[in-house]
C-alpha positions as a Python dict, from the first residue, in 0.01 Angstrom:
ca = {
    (1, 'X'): (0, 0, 0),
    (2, 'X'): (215, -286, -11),
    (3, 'X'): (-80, -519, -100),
    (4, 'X'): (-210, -281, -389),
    (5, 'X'): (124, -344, -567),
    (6, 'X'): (135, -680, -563),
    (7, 'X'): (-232, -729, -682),
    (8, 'X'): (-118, -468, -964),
    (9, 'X'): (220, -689, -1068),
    (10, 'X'): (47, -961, -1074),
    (11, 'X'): (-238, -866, -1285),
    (12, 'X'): (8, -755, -1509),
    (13, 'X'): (224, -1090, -1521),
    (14, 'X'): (-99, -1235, -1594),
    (15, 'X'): (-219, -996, -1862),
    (16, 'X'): (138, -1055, -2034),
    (17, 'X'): (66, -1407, -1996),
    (18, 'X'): (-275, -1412, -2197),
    (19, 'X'): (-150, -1141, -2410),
    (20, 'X'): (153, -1384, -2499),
    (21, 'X'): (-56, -1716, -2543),
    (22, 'X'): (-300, -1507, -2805),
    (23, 'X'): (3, -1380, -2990),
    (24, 'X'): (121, -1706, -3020),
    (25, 'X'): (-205, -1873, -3062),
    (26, 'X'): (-257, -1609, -3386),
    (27, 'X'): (82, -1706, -3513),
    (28, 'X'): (52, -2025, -3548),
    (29, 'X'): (-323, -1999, -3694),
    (30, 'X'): (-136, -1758, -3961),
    (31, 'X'): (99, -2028, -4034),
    (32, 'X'): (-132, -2278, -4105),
    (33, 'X'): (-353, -2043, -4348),
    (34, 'X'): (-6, -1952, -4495),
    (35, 'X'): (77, -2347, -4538),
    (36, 'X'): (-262, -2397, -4665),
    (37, 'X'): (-270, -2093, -4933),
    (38, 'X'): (77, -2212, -5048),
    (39, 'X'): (-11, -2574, -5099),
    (40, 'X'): (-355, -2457, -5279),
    (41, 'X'): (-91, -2231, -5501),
    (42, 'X'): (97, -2555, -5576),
    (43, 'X'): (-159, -2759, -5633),
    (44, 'X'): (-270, -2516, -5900),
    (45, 'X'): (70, -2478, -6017),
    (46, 'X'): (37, -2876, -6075),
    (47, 'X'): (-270, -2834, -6259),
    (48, 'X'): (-125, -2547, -6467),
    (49, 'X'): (192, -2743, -6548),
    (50, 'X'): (-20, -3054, -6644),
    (51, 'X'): (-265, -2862, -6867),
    (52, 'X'): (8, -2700, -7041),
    (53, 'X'): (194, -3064, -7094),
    (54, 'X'): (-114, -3168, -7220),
    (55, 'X'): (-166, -2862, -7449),
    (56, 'X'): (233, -2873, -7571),
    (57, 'X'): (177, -3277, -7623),
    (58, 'X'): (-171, -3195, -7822),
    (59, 'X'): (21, -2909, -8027),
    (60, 'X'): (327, -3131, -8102),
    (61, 'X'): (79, -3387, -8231),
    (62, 'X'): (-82, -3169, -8471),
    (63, 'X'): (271, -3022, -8599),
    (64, 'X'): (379, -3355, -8638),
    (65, 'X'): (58, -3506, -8821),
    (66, 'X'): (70, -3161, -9039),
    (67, 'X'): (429, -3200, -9138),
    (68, 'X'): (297, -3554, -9184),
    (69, 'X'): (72, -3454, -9444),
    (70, 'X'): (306, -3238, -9616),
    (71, 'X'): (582, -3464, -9616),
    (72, 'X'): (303, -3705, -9789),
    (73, 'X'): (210, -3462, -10050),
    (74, 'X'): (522, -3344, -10141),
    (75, 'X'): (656, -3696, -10215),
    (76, 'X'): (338, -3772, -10397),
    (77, 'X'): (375, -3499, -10607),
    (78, 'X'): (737, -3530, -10640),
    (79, 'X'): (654, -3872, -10763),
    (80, 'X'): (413, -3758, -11004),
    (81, 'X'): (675, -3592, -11164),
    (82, 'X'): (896, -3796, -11159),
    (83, 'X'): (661, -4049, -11344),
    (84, 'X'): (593, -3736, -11576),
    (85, 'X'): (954, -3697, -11652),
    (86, 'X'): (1022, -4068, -11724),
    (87, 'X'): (677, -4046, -11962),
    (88, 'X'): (859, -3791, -12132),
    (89, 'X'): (1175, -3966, -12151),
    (90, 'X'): (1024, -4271, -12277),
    (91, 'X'): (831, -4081, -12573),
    (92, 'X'): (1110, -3924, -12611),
    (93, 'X'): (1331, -4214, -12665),
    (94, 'X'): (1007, -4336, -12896),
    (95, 'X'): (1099, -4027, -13136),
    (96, 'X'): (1455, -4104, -13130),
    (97, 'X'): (1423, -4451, -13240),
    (98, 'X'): (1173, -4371, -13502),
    (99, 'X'): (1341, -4086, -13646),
    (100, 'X'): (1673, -4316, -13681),
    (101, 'X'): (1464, -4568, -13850),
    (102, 'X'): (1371, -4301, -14079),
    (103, 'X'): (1715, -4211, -14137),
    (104, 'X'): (1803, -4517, -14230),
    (105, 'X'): (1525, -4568, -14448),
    (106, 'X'): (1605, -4250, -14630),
    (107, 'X'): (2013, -4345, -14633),
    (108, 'X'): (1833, -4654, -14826),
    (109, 'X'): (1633, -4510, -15069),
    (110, 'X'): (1956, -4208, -15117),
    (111, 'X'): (2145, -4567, -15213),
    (112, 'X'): (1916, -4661, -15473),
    (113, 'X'): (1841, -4366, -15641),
    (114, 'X'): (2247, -4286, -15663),
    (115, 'X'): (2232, -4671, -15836),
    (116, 'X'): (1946, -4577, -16049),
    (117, 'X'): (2065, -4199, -16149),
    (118, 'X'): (2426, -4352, -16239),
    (119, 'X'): (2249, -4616, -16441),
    (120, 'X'): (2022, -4357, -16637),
    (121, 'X'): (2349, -4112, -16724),
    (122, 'X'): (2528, -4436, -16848),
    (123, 'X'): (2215, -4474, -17082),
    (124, 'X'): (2224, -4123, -17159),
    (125, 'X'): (2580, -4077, -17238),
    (126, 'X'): (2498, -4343, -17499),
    (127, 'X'): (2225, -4190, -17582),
    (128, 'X'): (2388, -3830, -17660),
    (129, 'X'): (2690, -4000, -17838),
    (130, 'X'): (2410, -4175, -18086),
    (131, 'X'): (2233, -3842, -18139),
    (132, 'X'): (2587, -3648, -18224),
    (133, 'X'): (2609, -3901, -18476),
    (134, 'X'): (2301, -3861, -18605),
    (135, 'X'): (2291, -3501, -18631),
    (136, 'X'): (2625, -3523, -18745),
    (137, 'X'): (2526, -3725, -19055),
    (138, 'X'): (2211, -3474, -19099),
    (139, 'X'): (2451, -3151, -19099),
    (140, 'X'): (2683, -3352, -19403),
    (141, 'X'): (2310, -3413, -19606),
    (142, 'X'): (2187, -3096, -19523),
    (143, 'X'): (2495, -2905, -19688),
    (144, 'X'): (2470, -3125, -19921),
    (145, 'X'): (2091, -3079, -20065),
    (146, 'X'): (2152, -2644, -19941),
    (147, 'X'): (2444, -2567, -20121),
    (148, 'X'): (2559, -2404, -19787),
    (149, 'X'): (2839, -2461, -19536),
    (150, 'X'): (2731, -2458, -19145),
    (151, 'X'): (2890, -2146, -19109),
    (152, 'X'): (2677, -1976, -19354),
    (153, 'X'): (2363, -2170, -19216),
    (154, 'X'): (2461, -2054, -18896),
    (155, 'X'): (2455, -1678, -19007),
    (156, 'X'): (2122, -1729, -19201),
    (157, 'X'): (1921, -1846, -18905),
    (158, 'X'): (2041, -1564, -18669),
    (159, 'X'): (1961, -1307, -18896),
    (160, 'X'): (1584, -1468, -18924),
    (161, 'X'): (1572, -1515, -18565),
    (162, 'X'): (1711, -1195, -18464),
    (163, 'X'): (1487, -990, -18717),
    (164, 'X'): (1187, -1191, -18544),
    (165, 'X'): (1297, -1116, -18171),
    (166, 'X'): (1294, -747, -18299),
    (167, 'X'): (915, -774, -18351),
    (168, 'X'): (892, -958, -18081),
    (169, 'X'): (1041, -725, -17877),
    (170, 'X'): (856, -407, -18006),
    (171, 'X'): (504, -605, -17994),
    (172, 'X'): (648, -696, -17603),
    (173, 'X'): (725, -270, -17562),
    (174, 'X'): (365, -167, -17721),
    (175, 'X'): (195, -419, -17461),
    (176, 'X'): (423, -306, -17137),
    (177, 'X'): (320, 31, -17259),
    (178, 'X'): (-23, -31, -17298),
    (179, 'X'): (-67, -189, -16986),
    (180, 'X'): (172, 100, -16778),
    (181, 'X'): (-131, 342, -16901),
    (182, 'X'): (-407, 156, -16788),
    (183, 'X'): (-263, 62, -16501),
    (184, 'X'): (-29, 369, -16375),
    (185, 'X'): (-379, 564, -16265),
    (186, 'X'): (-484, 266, -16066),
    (187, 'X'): (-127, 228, -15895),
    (188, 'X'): (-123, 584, -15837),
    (189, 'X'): (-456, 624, -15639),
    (190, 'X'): (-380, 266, -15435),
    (191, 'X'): (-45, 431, -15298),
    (192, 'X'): (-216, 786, -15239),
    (193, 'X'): (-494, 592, -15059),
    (194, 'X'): (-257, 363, -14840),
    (195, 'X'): (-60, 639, -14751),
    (196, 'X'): (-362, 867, -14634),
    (197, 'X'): (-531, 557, -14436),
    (198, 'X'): (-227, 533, -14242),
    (199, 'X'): (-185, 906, -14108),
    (200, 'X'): (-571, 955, -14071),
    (201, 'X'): (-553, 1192, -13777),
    (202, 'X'): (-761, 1509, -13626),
    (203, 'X'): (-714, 1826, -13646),
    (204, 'X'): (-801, 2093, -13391),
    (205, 'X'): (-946, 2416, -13642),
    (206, 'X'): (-836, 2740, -13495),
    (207, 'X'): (-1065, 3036, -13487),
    (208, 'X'): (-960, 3412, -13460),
    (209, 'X'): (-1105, 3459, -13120),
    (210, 'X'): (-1041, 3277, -12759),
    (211, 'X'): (-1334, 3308, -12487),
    (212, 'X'): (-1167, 3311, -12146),
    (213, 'X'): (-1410, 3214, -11846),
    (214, 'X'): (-1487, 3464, -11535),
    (215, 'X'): (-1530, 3369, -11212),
    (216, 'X'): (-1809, 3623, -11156),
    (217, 'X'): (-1970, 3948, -11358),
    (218, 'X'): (-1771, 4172, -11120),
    (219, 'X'): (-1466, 4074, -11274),
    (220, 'X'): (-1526, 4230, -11580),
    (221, 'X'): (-1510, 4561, -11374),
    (222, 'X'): (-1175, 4488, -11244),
    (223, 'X'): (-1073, 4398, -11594),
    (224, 'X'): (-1168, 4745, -11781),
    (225, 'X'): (-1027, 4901, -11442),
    (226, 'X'): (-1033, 5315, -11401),
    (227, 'X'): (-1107, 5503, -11710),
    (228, 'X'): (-1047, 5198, -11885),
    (229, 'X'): (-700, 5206, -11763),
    (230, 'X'): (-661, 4835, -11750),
    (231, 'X'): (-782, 4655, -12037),
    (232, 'X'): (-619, 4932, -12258),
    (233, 'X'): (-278, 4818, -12070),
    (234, 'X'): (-339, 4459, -12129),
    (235, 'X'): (-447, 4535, -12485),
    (236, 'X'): (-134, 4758, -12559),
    (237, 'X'): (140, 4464, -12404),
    (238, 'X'): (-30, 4205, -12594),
    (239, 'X'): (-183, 4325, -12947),
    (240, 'X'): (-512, 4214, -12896),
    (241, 'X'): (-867, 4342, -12869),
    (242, 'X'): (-1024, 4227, -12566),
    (243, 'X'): (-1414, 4230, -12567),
    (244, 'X'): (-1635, 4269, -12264),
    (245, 'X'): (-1976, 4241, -12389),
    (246, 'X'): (-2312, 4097, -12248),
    (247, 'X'): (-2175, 3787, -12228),
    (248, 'X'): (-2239, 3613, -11952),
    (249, 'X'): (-1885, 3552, -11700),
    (250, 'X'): (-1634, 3569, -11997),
    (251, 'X'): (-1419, 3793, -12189),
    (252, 'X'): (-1387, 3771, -12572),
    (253, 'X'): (-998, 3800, -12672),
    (254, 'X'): (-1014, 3895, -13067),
    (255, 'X'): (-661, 3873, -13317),
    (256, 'X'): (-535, 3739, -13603),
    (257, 'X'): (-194, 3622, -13444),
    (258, 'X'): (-267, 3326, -13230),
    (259, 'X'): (45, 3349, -13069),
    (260, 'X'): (-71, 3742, -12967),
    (261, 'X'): (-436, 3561, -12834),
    (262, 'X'): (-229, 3302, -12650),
    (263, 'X'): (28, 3507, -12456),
    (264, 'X'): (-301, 3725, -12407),
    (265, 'X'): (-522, 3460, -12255),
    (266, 'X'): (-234, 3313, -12036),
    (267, 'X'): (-153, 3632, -11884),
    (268, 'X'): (-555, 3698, -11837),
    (269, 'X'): (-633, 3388, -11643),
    (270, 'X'): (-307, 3394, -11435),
    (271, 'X'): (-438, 3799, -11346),
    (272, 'X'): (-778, 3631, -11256),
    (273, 'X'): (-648, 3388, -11037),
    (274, 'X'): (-417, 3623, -10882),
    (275, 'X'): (-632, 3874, -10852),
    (276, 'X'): (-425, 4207, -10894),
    (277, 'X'): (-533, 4344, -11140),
    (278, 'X'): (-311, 4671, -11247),
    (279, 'X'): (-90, 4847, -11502),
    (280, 'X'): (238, 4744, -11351),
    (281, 'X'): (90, 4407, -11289),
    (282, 'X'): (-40, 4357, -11632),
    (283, 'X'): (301, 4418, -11780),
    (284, 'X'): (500, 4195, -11522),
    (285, 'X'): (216, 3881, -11609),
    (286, 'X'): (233, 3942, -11966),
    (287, 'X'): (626, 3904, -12012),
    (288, 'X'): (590, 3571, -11796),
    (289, 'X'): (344, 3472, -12000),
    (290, 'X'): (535, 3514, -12331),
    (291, 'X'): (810, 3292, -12154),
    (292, 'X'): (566, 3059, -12136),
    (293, 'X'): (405, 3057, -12512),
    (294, 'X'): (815, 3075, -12619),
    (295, 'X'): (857, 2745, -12415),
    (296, 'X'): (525, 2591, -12542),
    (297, 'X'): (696, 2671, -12890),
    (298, 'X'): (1021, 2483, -12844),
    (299, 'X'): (826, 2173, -12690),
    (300, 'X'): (598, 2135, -12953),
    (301, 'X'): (880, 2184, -13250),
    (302, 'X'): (1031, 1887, -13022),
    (303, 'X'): (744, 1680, -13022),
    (304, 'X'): (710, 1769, -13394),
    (305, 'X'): (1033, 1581, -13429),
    (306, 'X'): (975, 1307, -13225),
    (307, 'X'): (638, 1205, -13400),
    (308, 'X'): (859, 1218, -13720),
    (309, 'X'): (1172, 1046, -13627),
    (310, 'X'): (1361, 1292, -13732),
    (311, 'X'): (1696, 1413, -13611),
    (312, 'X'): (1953, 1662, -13663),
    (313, 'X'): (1747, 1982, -13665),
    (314, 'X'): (1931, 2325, -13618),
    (315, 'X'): (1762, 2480, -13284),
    (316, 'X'): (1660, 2801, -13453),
    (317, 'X'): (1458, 2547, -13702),
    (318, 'X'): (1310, 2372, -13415),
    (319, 'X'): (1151, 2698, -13278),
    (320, 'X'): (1058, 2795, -13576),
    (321, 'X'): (897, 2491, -13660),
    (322, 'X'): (703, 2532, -13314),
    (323, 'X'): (548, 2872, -13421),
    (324, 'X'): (343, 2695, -13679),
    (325, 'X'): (147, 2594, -13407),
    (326, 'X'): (9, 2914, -13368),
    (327, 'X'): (-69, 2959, -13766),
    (328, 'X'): (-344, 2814, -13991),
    (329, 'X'): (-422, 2818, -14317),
    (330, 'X'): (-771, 2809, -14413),
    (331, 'X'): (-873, 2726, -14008),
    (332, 'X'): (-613, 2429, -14070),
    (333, 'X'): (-342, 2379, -13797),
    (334, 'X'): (25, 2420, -14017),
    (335, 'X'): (188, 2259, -13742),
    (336, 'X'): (2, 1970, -13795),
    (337, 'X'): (-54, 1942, -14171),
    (338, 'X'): (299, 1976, -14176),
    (339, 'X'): (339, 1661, -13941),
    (340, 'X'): (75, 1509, -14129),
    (341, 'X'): (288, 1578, -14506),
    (342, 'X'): (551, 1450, -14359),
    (343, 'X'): (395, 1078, -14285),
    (344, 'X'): (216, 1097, -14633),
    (345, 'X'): (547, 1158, -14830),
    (346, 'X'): (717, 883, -14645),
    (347, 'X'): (469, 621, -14712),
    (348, 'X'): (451, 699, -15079),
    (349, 'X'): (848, 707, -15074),
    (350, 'X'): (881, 384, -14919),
    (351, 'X'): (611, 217, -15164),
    (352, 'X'): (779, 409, -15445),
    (353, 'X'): (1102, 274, -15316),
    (354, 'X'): (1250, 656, -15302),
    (355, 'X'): (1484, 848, -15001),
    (356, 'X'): (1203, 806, -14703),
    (357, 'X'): (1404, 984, -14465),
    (358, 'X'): (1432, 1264, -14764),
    (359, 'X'): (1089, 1280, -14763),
    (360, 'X'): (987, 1261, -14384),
    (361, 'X'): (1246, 1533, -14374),
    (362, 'X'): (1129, 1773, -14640),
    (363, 'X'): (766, 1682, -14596),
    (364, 'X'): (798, 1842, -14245),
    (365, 'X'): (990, 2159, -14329),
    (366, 'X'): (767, 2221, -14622),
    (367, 'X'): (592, 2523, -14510),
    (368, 'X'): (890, 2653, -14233),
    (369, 'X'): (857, 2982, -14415),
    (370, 'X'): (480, 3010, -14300),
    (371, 'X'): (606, 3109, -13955),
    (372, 'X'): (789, 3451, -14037),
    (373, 'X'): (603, 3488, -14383),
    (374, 'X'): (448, 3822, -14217),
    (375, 'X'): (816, 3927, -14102),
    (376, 'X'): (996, 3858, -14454),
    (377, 'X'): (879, 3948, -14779),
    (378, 'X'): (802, 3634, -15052),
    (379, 'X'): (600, 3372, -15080),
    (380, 'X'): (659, 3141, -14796),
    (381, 'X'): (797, 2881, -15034),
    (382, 'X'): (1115, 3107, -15078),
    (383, 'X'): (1160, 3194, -14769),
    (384, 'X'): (1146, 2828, -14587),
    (385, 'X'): (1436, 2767, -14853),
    (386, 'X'): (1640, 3054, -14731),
    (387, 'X'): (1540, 2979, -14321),
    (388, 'X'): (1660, 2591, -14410),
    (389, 'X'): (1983, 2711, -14638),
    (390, 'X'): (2047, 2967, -14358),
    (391, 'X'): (2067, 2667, -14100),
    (392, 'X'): (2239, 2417, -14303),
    (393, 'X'): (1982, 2180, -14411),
    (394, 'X'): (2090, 1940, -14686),
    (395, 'X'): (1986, 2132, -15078),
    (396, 'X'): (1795, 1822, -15125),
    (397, 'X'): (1537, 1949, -14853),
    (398, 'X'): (1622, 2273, -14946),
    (399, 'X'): (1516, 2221, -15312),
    (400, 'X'): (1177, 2046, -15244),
    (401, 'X'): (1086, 2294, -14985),
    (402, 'X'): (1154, 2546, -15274),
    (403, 'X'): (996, 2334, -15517),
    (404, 'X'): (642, 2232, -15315),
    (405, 'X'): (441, 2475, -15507),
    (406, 'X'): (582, 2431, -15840),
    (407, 'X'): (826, 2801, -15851),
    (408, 'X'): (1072, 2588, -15976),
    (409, 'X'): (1076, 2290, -16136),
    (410, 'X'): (1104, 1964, -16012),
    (411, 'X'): (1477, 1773, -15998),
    (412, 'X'): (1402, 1469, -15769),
    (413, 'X'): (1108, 1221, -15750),
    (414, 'X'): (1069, 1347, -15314),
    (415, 'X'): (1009, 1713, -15430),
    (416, 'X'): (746, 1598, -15641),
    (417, 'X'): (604, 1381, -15339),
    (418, 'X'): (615, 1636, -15076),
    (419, 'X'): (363, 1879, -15360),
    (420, 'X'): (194, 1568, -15361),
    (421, 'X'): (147, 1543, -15018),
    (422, 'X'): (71, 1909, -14929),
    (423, 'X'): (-193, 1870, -15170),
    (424, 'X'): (-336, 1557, -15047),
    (425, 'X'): (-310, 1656, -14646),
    (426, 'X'): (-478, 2038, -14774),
    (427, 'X'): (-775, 1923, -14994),
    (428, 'X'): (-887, 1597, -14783),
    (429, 'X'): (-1206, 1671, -14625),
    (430, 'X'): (-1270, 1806, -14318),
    (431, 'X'): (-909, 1980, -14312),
    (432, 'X'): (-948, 2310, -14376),
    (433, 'X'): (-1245, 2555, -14381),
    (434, 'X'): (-1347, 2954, -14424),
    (435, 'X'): (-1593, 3144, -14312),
    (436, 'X'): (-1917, 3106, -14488),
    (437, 'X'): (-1862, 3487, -14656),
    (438, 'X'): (-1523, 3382, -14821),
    (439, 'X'): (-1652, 3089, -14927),
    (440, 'X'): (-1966, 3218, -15100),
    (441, 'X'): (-1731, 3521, -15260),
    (442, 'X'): (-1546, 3264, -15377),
    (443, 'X'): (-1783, 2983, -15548),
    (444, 'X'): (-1920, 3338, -15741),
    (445, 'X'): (-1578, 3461, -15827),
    (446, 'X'): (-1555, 3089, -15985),
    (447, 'X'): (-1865, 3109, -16195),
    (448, 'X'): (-1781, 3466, -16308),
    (449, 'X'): (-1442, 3372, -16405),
    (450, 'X'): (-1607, 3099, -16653),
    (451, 'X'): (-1866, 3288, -16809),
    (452, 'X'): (-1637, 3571, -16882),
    (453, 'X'): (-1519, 3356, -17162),
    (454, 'X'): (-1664, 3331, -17474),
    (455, 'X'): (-1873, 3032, -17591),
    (456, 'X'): (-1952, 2990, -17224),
    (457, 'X'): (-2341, 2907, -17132),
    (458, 'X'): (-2367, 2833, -16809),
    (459, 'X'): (-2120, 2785, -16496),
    (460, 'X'): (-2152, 2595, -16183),
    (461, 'X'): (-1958, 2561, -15895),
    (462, 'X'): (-2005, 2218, -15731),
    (463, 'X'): (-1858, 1980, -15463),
    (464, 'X'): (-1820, 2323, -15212),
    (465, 'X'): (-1623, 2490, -15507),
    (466, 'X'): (-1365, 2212, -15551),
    (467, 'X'): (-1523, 2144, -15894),
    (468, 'X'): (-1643, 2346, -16168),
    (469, 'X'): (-1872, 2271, -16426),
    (470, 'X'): (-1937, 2475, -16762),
    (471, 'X'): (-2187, 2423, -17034),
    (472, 'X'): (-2016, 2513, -17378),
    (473, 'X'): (-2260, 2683, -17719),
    (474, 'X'): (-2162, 2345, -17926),
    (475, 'X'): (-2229, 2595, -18215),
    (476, 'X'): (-1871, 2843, -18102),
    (477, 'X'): (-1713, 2613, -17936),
    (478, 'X'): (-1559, 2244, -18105),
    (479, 'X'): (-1426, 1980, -17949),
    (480, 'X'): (-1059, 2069, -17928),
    (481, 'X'): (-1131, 2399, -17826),
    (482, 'X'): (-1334, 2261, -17526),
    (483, 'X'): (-1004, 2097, -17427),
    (484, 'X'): (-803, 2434, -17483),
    (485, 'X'): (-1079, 2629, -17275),
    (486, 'X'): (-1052, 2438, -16990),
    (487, 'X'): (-691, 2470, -16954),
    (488, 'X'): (-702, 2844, -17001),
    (489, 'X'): (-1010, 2862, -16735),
    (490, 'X'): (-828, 2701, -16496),
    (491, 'X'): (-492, 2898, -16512),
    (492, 'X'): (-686, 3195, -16458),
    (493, 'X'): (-852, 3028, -16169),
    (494, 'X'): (-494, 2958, -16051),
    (495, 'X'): (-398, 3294, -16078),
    (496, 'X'): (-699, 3544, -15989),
    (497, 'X'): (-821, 3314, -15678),
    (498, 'X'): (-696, 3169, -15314),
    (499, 'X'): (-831, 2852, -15292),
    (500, 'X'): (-726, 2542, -15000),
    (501, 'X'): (-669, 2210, -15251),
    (502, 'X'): (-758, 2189, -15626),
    (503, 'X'): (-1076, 2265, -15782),
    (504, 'X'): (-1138, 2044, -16097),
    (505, 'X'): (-1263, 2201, -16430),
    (506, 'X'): (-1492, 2067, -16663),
    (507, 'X'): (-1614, 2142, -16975),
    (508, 'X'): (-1931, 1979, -17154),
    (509, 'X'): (-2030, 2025, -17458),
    (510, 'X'): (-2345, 1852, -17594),
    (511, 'X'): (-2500, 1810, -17937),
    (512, 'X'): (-2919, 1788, -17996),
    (513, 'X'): (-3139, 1672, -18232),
    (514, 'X'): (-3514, 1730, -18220),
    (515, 'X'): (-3752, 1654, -18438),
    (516, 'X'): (-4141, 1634, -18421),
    (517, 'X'): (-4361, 1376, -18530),
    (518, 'X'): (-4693, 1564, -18668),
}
């Protein structure tokens, strides 16, 4: 037993002993792969450092050869201008030296002349004292051989003299007469032409109808509603006719009153987009809508303002200024003719040399009584005086507002421009038009009008009824009385027709002779 143990301790003394040996055997072969890794780590380390010296040393080169080169080229353009500015300095210094010879070249010739000019009045001075003496001598012979004292000499001559500067004078008159007729036409049509070239502008013709666009056919369903019930709503808060006919996605919206067709198409298309589409609806959109038109009035009786310059309006004039956006006359927009009268009267004021701002002024508040013309009764002439009296508008504006058609006459040379300029901004064309009914009513009503005078041939209305032409029986009717029958043809044109402009009236009367050669 005793045997067993011993072979047993020492087998394990010598296991321990191997067992330590390979431990330590491991160990150190781990410390020598440890020593090796870490000098392989710094040997790379060494090449890392050195490649990066080299790198930093190859950088700082470059950053030293490009500040190099910029240090170069900003001294050699620094020198440049230097060598620029002394250039500059030495041409100026040229300038300098020759202007001061000039100077004293000029102080020179100043020098001389002062010699010469003092040398010529001495000569003159005796020159003058000579002549006194001489005329002096001629008065004493004169009186002499005359009969008559200087005095009465004196008095003699002016009399002649003045008698001839009186002929003078009314031969000078008859000429600057003369030549104010032949040339006040000429002078007339340059200023009416320069002022109309400069306010050329466009105008937008309104028609009596407004076509509003549908999404789809079915909409025109919703539209009429139940029974009808709400177009007749829509038609009954707004004043308008609304058709729905067989045209194709859109509703006709018929009136007279554009502002009526406005608030009515607003309220439509904001319904459309919304899509509710009912009594109580209808009426809620339509009062927004009128908010809107009423603020589309004040902005545009602003803006009328502003493209006139002019200041100082009452607010009630403003907005009613606006509504003449939504009125025409003869398809043309008042709003705008009345912008448009207003530019024309101050360019003929200013070449004129009248009150521009007068004119500007009155030009634009010429036809403010167009806008509630329906409301009030009288011409609108009458009334704009009243709306600008009412709101404190100088009675200069207030008289050629009053005056623009000629009710009263004229008292200032701007009332007669802003008729002028109504006239001119009405009758250019292209401004204003009627249907094709009216006007072919009219151009008969013209030709009747003529021939129900007596003498009268034959009448034609020309030029789209702004002139009319009549052929006079040279056997009833003279001369003179072709001059007194166109006058009385054309005040009854004035007062039986409504006409946009003038229409021009003219009567010919020819004389014949025939004879036959057999």
């Amino acid at each position: 037993m005793l045997p067993t143990i011993v072979i047993s301790l020492v087998v394990l003394f010598i296991g321990l002993g191997i067992g330590f040996f390979l431990n330590k055997f491991t160990a150190a072969k781990k410390v020598t792969s440890a020593e090796s890794q870490a000098k392989h780590i710094l040997e790379n380390a060494k090449k890392d450092i050195e490649t990066k010296q080299r790198e930093l040393a190859i950088e700082a080169k470059d950053r030293l050869y490009h500040e190099k080169q910029e240090f170069e080229e900003q001294t050699r353009n620094r020198r440049q201008e230097i060598q620029s500015m002394e250039k500059r300095m030495q041409q100026k210094e040229e300038t300098l030296e020759r202007r001061i010879d000039s100077i004293d070249r000029r102080d020179q010739e100043l020098q001389s002349r002062e010699e010469s000019i003092k040398s010529h009045q001495q000569e003159v001075q005796q020159t003058q004292t000579k002549l006194d003496g001489l005329i002096e001598e001629q008065k004493n012979r004169l009186e002499k051989i005359s009969g008559l004292t200087s005095e009465a000499a004196k008095k003699l001559l002016i009399e002649t003299m003045s008698n001839e500067a009186r002929h003078d004078a009314a031969r000078l008159i008859k000429q600057i007469e003369d030549d104010a007729k032949e040339n006040a036409e000429r002078k007339s049509k340059r200023i009416i032409t320069m002022a109309i070239q400069r306010n050329a502008s466009e105008f937008t013709i309104e028609n009596t109808i407004s076509v509003v666009q549908l999404p789809n056919e079915e909409m025109k369903g919703r539209i009429i509603g139940r029974e009808g019930r709400n177009i007749r709503a829509l038609e009954q808060a707004t004043g308008v006719d609304l058709i729905v006919d067989d045209t194709p996605e859109a509703v006709i919206i018929s009136g007279f009153d554009i502002v009526r067709r406005e608030v009515a198409r607003v309220a439509l298309e904001k319904l459309l987009a919304d899509g509710r589409i009912h009594p109580a609806r209808i009426e809620d959109v339509v009062s927004k809508a009128k908010a809107e038109v009423d603020l589309i009035i004040k902005e545009s009786g602003e803006r009328a303002m502003l493209e006139t310059g002019i200041t100082g309006l009452h607010p009630e004039i403003i907005r009613t200024l606006g509504r003449l956006r939504f009125r025409t006359s003869f398809g043309q927009n008042v709003l705008q003719h009345s912008i448009e009268v207003a530019h024309l009267c101050a360019a003929m004021a200013a070449e004129l040399r009248a009150d521009v701002n007068l004119a500007n002024r009155a030009g634009l508040l010429h036809d403010l009584g167009k806008a509630v013309d329906h409301e009030i009764e009288g011409g609108h002439a009458q009334i704009g005086a009243e709306l600008a009296t009412k709101y404190n508008e100088p009675p200069s504006v207030v008289h050629c507002i009053a005056a623009h058609h000629g009710d009263i006459e004229f008292q200032s040379l701007e009332a007669v421009l802003v008729q002028a300029g109504d006239a001119i901004s009405a009758s250019r064309p292209g401004a204003r038009r009627e249907n094709i009914e009216t006007y072919i009513k009219r151009l008969k009503k013209l030709e009747d009008i003529s021939l129900s005078f007596n003498g009268v041939s034959k009448a034609y209305a020309i030029q789209a009824g702004r002139e009319l032409r009549i052929l006079v029986k040279e056997d009833h009717i003279d001369d003179d009385a072709a001059i007194l029958l166109a006058k009385d043809i054309a005040k009854k044109v004035e007062d039986e027709l409504e006409y946009p402009g003038q229409i021009k009236v003219t009567v010919i009367r020819e004389s014949r002779a025939v004879e036959y050669a057999k």
